[in-house]
PDB file of N, CA, C, O and CB in Angstrom:
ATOM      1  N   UNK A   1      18.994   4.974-107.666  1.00  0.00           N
ATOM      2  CA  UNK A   1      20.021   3.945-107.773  1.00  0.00           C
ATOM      3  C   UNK A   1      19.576   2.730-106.957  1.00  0.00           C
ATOM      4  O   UNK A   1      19.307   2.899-105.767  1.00  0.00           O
ATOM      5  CB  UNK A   1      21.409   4.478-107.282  1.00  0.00           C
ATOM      6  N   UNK A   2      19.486   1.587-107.479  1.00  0.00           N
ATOM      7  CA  UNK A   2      19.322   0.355-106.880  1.00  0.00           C
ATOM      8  C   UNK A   2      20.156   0.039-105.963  1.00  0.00           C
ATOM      9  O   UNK A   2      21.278   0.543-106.002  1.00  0.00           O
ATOM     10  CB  UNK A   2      19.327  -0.552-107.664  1.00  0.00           C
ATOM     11  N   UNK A   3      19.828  -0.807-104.996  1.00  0.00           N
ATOM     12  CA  UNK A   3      20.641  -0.915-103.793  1.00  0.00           C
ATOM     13  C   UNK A   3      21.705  -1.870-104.353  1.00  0.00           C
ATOM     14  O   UNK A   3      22.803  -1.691-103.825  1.00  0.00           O
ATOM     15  CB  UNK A   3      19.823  -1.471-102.422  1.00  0.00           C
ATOM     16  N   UNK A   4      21.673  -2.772-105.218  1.00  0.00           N
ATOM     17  CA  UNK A   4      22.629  -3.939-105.608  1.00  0.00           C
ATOM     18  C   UNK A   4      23.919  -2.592-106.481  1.00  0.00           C
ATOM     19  O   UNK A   4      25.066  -2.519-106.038  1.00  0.00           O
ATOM     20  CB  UNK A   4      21.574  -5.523-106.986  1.00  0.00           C
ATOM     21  N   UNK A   5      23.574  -1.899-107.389  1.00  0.00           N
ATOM     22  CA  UNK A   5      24.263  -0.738-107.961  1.00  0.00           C
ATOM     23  C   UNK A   5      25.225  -0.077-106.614  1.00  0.00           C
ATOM     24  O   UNK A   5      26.422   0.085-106.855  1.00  0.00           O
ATOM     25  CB  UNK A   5      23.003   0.425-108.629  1.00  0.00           C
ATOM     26  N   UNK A   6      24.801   0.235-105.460  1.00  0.00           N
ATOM     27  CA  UNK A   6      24.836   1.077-104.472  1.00  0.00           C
ATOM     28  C   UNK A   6      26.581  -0.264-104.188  1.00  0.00           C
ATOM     29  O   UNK A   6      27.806  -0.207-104.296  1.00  0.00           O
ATOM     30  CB  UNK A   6      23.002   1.280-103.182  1.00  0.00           C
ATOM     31  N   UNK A   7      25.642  -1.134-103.850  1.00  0.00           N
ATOM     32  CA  UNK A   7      26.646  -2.693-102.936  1.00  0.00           C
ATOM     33  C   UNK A   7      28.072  -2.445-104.016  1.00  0.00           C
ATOM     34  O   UNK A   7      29.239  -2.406-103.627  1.00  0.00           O
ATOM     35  CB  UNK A   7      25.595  -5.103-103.273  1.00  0.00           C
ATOM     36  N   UNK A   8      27.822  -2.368-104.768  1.00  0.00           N
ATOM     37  CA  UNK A   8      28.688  -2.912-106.243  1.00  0.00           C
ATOM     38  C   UNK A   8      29.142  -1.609-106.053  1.00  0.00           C
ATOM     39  O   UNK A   8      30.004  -2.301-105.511  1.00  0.00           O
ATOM     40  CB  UNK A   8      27.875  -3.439-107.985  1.00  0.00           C
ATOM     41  N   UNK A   9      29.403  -0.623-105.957  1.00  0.00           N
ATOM     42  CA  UNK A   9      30.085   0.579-105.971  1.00  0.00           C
ATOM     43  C   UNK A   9      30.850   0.956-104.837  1.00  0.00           C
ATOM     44  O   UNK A   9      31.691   1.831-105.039  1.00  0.00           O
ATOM     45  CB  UNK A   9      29.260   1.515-106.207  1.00  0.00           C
ATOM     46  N   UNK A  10      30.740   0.451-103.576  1.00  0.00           N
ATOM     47  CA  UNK A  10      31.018   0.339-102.353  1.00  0.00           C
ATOM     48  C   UNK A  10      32.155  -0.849-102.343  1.00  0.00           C
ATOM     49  O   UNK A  10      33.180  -0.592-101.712  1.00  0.00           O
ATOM     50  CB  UNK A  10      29.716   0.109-101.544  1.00  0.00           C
ATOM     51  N   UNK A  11      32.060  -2.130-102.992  1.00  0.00           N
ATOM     52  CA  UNK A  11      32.549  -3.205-102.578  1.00  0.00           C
ATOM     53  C   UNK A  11      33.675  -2.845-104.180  1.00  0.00           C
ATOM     54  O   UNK A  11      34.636  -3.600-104.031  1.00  0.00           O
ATOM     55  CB  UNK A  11      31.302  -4.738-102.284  1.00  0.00           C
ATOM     56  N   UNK A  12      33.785  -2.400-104.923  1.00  0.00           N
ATOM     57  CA  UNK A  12      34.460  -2.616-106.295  1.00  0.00           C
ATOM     58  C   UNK A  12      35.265  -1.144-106.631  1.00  0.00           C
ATOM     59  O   UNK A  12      36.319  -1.033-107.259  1.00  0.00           O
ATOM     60  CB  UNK A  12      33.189  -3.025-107.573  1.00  0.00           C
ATOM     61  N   UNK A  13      34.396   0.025-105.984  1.00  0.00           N
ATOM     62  CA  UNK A  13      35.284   1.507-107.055  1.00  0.00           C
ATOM     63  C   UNK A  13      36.671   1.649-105.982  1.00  0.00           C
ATOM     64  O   UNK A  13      36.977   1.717-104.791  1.00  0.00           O
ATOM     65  CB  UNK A  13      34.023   3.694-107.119  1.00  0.00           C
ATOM     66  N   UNK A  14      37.189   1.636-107.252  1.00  0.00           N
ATOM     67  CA  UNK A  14      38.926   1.942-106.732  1.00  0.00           C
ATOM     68  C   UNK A  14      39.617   0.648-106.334  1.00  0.00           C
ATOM     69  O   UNK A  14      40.757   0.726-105.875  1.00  0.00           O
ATOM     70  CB  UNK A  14      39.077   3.008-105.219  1.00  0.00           C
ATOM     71  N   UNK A  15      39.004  -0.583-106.475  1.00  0.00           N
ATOM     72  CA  UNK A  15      39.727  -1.655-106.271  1.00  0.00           C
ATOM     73  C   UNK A  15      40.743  -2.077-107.302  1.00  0.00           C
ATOM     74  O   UNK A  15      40.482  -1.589-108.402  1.00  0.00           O
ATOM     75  CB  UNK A  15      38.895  -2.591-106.054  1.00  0.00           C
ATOM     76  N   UNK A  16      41.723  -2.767-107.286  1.00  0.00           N
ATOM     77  CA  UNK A  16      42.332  -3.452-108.279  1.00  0.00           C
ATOM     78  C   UNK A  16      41.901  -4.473-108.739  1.00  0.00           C
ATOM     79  O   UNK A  16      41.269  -4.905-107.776  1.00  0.00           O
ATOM     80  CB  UNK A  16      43.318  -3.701-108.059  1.00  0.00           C
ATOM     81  N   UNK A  17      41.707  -5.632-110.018  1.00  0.00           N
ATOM     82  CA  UNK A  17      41.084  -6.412-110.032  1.00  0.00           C
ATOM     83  C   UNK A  17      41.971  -7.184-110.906  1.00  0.00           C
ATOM     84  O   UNK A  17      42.832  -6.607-111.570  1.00  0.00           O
ATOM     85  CB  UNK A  17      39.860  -6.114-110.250  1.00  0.00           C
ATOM     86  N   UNK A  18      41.793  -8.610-110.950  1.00  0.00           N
ATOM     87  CA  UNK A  18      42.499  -9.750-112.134  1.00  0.00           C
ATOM     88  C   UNK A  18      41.245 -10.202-113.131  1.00  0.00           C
ATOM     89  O   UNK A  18      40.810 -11.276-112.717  1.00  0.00           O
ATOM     90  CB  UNK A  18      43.227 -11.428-111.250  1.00  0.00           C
ATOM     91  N   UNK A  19      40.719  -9.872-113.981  1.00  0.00           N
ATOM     92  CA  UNK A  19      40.000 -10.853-114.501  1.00  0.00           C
ATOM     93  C   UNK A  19      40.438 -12.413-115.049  1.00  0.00           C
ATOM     94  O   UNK A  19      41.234 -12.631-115.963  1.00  0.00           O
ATOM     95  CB  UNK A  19      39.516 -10.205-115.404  1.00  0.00           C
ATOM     96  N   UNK A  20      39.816 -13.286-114.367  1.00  0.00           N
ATOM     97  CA  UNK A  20      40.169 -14.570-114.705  1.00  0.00           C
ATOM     98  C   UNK A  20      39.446 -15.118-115.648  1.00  0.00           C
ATOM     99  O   UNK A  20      39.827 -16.221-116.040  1.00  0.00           O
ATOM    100  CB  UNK A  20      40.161 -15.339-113.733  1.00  0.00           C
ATOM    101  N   UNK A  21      38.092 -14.455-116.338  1.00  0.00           N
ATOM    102  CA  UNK A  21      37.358 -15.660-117.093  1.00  0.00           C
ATOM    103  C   UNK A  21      36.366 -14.028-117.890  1.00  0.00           C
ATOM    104  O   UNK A  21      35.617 -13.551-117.038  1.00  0.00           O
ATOM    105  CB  UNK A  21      36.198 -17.322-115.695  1.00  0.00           C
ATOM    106  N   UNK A  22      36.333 -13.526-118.777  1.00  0.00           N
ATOM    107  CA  UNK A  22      35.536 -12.667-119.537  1.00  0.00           C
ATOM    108  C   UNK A  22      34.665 -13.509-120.376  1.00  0.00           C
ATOM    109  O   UNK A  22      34.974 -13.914-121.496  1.00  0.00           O
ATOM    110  CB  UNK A  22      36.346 -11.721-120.342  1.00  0.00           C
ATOM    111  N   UNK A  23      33.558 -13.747-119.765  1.00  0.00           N
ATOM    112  CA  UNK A  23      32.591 -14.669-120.776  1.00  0.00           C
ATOM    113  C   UNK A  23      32.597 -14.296-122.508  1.00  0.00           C
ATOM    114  O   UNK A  23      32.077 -13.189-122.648  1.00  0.00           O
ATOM    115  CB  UNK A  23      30.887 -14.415-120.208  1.00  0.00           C
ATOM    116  N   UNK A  24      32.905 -14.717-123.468  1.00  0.00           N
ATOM    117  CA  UNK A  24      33.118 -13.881-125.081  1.00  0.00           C
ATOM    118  C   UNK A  24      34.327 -13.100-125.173  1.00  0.00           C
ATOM    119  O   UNK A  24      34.612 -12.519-126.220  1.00  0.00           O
ATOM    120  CB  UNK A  24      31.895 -12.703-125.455  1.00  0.00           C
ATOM    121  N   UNK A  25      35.051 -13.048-124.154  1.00  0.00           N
ATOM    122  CA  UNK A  25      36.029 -11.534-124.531  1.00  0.00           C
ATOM    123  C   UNK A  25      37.821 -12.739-123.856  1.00  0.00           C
ATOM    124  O   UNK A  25      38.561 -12.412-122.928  1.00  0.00           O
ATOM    125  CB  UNK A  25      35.286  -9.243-122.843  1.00  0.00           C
ATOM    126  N   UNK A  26      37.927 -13.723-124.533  1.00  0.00           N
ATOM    127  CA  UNK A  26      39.325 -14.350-124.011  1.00  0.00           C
ATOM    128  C   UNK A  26      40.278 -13.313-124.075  1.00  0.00           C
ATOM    129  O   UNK A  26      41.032 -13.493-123.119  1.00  0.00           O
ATOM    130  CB  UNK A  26      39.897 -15.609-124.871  1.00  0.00           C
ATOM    131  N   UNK A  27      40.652 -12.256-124.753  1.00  0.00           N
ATOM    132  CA  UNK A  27      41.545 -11.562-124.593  1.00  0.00           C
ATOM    133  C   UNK A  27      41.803 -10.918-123.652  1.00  0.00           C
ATOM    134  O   UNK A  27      42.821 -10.281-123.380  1.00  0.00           O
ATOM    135  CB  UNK A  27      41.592 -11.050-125.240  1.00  0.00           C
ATOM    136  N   UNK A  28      40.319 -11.151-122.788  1.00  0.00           N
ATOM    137  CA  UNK A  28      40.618 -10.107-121.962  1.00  0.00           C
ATOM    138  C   UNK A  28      41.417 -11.286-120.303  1.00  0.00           C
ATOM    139  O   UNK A  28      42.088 -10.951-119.327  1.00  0.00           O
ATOM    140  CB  UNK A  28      38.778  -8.972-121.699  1.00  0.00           C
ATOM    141  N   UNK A  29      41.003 -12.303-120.650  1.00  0.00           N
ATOM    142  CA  UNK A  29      41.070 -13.114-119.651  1.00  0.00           C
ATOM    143  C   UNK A  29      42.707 -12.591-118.829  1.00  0.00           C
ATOM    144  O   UNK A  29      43.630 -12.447-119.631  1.00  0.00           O
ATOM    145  CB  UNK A  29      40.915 -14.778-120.321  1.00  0.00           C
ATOM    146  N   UNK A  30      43.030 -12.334-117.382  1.00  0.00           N
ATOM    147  CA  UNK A  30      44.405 -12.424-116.651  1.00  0.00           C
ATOM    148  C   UNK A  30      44.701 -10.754-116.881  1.00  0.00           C
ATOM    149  O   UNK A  30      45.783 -10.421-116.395  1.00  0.00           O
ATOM    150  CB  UNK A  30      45.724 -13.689-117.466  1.00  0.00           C
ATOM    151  N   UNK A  31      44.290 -10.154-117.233  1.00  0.00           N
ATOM    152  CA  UNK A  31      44.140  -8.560-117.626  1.00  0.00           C
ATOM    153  C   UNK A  31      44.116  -8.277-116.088  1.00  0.00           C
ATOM    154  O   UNK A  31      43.352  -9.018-115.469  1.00  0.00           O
ATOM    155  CB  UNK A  31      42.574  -7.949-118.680  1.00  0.00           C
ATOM    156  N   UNK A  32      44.978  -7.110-115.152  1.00  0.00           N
ATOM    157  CA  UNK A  32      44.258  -6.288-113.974  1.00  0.00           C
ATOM    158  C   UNK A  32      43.907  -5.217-114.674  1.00  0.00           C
ATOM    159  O   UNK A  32      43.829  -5.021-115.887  1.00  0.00           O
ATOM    160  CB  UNK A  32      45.109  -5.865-112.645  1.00  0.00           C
ATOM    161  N   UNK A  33      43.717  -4.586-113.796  1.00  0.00           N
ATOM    162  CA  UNK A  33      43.057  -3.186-113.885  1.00  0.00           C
ATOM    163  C   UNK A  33      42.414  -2.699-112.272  1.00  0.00           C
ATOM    164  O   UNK A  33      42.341  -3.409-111.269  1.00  0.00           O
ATOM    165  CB  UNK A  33      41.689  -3.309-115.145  1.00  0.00           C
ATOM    166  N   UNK A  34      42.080  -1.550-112.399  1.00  0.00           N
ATOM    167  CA  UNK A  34      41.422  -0.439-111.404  1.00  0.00           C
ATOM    168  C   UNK A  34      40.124  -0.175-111.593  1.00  0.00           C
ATOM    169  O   UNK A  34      39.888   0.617-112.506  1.00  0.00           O
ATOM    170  CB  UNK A  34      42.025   0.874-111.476  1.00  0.00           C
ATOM    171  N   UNK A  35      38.859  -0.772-110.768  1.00  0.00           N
ATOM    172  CA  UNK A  35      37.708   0.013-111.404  1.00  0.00           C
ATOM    173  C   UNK A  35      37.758   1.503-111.088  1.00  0.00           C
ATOM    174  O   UNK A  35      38.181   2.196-110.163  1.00  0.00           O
ATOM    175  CB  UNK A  35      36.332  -0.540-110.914  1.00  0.00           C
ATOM    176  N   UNK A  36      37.259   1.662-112.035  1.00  0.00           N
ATOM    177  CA  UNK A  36      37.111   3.581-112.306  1.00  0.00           C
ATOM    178  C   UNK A  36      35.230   3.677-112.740  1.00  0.00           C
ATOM    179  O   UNK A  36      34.802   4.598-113.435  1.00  0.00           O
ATOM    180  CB  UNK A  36      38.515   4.360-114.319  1.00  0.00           C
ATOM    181  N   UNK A  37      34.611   2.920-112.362  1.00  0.00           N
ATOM    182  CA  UNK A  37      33.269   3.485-112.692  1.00  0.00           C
ATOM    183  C   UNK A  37      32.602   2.167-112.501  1.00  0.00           C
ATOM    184  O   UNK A  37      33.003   1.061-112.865  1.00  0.00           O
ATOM    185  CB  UNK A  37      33.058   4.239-114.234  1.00  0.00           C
ATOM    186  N   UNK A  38      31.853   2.384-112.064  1.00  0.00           N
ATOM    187  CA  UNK A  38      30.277   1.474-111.501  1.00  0.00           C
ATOM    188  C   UNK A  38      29.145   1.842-112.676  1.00  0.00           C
ATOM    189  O   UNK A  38      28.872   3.037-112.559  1.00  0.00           O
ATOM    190  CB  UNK A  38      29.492   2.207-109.608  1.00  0.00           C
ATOM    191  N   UNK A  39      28.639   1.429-113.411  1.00  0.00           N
ATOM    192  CA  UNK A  39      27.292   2.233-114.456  1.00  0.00           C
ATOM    193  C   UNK A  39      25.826   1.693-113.643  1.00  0.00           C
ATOM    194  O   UNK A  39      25.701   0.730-112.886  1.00  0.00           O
ATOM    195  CB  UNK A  39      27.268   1.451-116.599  1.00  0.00           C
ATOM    196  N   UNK A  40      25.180   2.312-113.929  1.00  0.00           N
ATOM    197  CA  UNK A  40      23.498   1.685-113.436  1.00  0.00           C
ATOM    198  C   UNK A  40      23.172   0.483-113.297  1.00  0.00           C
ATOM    199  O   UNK A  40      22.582  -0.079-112.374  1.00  0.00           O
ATOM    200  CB  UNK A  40      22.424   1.937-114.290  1.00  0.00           C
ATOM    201  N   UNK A  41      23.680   0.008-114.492  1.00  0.00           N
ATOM    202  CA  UNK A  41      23.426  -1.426-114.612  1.00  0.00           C
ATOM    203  C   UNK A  41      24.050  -2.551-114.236  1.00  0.00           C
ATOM    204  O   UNK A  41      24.119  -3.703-114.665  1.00  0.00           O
ATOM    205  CB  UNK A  41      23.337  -1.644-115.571  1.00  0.00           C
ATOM    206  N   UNK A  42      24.557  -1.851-113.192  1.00  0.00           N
ATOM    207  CA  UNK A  42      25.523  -2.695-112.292  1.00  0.00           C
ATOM    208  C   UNK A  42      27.297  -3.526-113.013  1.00  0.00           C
ATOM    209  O   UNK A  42      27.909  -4.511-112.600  1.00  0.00           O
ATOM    210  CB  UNK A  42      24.322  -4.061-111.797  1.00  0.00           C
ATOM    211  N   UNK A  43      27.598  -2.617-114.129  1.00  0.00           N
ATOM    212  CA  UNK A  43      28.546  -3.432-114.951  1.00  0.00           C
ATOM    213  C   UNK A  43      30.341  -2.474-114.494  1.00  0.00           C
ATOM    214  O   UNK A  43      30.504  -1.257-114.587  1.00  0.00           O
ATOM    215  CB  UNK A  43      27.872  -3.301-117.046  1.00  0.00           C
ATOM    216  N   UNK A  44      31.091  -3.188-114.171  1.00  0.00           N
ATOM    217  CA  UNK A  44      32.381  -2.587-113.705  1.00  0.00           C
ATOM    218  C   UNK A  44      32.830  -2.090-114.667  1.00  0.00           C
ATOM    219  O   UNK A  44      32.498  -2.748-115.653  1.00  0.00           O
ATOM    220  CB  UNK A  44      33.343  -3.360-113.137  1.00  0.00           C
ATOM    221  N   UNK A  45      33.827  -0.689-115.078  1.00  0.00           N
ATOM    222  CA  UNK A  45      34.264   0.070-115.986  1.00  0.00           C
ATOM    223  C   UNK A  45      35.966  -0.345-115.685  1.00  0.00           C
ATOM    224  O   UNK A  45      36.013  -1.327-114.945  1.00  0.00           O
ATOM    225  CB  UNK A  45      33.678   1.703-115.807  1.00  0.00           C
ATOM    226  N   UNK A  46      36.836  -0.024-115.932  1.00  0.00           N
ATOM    227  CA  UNK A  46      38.032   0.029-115.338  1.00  0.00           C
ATOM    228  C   UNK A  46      39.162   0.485-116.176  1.00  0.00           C
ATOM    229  O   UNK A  46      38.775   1.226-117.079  1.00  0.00           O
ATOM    230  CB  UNK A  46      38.284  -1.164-114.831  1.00  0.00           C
ATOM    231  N   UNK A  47      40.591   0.252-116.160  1.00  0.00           N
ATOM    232  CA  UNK A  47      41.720   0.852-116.510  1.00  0.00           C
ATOM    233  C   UNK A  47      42.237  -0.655-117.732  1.00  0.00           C
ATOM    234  O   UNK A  47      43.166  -0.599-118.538  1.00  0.00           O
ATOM    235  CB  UNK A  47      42.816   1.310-114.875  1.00  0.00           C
ATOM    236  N   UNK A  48      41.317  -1.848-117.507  1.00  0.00           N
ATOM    237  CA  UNK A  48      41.873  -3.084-118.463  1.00  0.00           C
ATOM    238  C   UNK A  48      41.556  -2.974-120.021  1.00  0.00           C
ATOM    239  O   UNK A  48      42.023  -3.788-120.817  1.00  0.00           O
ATOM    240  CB  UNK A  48      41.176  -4.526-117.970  1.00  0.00           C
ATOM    241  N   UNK A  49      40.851  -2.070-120.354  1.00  0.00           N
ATOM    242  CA  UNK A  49      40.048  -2.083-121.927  1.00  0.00           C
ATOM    243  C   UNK A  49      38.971  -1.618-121.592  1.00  0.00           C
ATOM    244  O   UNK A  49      38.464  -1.271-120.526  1.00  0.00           O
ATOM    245  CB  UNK A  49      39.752  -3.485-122.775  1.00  0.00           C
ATOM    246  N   UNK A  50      38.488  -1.669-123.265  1.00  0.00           N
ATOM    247  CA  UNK A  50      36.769  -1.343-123.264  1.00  0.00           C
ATOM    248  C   UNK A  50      35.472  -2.190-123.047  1.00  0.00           C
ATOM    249  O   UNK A  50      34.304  -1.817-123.147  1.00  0.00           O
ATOM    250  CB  UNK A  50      36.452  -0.916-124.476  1.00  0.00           C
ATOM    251  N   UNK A  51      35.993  -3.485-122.708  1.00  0.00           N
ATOM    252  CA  UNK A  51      35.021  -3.966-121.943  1.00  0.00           C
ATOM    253  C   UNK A  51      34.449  -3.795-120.343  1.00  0.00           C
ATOM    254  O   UNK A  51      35.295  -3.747-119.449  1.00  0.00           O
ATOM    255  CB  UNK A  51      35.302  -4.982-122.116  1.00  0.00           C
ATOM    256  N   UNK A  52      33.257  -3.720-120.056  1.00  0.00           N
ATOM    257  CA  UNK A  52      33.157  -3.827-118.824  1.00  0.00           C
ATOM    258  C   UNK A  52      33.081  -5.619-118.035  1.00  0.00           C
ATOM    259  O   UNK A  52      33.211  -6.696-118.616  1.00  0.00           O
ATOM    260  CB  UNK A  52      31.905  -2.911-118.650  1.00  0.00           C
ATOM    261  N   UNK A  53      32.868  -5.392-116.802  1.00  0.00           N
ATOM    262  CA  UNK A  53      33.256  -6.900-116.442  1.00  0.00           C
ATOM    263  C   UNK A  53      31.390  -7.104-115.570  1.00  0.00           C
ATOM    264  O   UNK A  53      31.072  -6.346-114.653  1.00  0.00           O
ATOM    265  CB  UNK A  53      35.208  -7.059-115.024  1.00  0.00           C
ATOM    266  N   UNK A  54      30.635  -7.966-115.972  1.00  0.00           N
ATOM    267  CA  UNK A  54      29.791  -8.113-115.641  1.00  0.00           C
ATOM    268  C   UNK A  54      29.586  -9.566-114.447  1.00  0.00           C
ATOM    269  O   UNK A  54      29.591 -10.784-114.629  1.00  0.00           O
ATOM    270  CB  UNK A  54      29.244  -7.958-116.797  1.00  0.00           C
ATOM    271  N   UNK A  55      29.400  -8.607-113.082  1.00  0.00           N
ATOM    272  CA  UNK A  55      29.779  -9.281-112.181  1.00  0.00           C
ATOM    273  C   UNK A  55      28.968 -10.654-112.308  1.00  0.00           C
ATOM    274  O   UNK A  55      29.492 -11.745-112.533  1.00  0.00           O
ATOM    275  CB  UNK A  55      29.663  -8.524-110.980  1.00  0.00           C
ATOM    276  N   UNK A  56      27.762 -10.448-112.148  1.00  0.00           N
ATOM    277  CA  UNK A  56      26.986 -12.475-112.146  1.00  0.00           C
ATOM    278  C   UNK A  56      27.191 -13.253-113.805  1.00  0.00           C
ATOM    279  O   UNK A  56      26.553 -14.232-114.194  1.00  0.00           O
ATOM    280  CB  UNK A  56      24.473 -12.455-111.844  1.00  0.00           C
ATOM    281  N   UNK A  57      28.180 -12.555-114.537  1.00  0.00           N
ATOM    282  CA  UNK A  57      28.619 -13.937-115.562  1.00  0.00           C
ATOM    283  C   UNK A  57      30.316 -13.692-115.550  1.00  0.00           C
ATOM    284  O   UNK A  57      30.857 -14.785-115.716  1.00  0.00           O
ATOM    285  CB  UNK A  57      27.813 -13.836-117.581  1.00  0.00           C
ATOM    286  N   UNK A  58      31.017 -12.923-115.447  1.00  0.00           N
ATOM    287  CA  UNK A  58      32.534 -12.637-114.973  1.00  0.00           C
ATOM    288  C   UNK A  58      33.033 -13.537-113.948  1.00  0.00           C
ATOM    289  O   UNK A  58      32.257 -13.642-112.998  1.00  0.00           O
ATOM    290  CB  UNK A  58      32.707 -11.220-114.379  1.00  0.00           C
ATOM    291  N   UNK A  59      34.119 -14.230-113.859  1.00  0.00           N
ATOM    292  CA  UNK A  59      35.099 -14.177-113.131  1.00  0.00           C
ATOM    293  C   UNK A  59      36.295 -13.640-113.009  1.00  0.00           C
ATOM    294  O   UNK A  59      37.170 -13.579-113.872  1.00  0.00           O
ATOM    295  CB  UNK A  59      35.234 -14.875-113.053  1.00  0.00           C
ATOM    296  N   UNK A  60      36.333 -13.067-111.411  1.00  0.00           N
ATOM    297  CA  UNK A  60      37.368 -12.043-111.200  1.00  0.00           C
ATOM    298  C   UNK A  60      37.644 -11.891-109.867  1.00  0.00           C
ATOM    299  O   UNK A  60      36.704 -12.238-109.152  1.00  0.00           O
ATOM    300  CB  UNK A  60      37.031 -10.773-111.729  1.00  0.00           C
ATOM    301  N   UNK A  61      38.656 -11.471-109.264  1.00  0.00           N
ATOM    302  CA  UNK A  61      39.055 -11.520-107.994  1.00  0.00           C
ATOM    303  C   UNK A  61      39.244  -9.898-107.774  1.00  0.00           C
ATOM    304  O   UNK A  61      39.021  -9.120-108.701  1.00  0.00           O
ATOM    305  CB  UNK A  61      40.386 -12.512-107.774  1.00  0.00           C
ATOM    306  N   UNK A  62      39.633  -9.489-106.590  1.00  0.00           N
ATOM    307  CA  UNK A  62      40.363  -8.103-105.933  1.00  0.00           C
ATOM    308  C   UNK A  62      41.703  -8.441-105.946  1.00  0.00           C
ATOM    309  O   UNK A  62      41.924  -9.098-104.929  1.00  0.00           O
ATOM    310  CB  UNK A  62      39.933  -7.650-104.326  1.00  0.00           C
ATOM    311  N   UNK A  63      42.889  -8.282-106.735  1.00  0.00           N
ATOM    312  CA  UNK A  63      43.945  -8.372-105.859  1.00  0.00           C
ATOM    313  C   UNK A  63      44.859  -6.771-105.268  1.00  0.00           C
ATOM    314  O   UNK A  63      44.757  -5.632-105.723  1.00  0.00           O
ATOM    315  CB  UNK A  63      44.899  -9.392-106.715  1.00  0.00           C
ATOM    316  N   UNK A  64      45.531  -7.173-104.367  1.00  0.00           N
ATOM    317  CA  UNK A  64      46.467  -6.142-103.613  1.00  0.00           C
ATOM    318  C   UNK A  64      47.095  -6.077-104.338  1.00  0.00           C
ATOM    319  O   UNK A  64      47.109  -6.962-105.194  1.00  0.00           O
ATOM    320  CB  UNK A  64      47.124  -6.263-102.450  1.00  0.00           C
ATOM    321  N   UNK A  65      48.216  -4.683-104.419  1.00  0.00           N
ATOM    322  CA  UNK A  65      49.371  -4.496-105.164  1.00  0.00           C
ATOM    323  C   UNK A  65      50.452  -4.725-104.195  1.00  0.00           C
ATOM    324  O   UNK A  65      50.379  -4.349-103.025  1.00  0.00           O
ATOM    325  CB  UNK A  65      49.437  -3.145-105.838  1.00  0.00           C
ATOM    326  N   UNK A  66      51.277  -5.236-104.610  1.00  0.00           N
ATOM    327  CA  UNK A  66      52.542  -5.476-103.954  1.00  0.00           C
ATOM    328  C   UNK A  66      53.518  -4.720-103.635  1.00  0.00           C
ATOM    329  O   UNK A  66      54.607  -5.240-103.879  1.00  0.00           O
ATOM    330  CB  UNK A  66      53.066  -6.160-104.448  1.00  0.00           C
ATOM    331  N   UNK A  67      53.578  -3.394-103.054  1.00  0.00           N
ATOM    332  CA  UNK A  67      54.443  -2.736-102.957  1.00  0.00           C
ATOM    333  C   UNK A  67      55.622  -2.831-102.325  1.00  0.00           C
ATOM    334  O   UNK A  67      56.098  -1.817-101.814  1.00  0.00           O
ATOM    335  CB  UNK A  67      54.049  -2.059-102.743  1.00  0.00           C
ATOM    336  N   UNK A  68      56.111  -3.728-102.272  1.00  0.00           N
ATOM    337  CA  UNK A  68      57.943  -4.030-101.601  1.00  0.00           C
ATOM    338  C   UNK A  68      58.577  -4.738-102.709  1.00  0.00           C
ATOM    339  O   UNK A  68      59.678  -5.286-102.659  1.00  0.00           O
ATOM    340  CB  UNK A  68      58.169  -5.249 -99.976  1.00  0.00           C
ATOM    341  N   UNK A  69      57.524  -4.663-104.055  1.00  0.00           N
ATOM    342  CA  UNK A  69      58.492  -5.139-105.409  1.00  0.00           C
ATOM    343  C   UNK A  69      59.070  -4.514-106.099  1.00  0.00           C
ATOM    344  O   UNK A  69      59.707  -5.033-107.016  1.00  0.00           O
ATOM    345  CB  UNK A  69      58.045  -5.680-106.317  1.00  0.00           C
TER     346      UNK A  69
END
């Protein structure tokens, strides 16, 4: 496993996430989700659809869940 794979699995599995910008995939754009899987190739899996979110052309944030709502 590559160390950037390694970073990306450490910094992303089990986070919540917003995608703000799915390069080709607008539907997916403002979607959260949970990553649930890191692949080799460094591409995020998650709970938003069947796309993955490919971190150096994706925009996307971590957000917190709000639990006192």
């Amino acid at each position: 496993m590559s160390e950037t794979v390694k970073a990306l699995r450490e910094k992303y599995l089990g986070k919540r996430v917003k995608i703000l910008d799915m390069a080709g995939e607008m539907c997916y754009n403002n979607k959260c989700g949970t990553v649930t899987h890191v692949d080799d190739a460094g591409q995020l899996h998650g709970t938003w659809g069947g796309c993955a979110i490919l971190p150096e052309v994706d925009k996307f944030e971590i957000i917190k869940e709000d639990h006192h709502a």
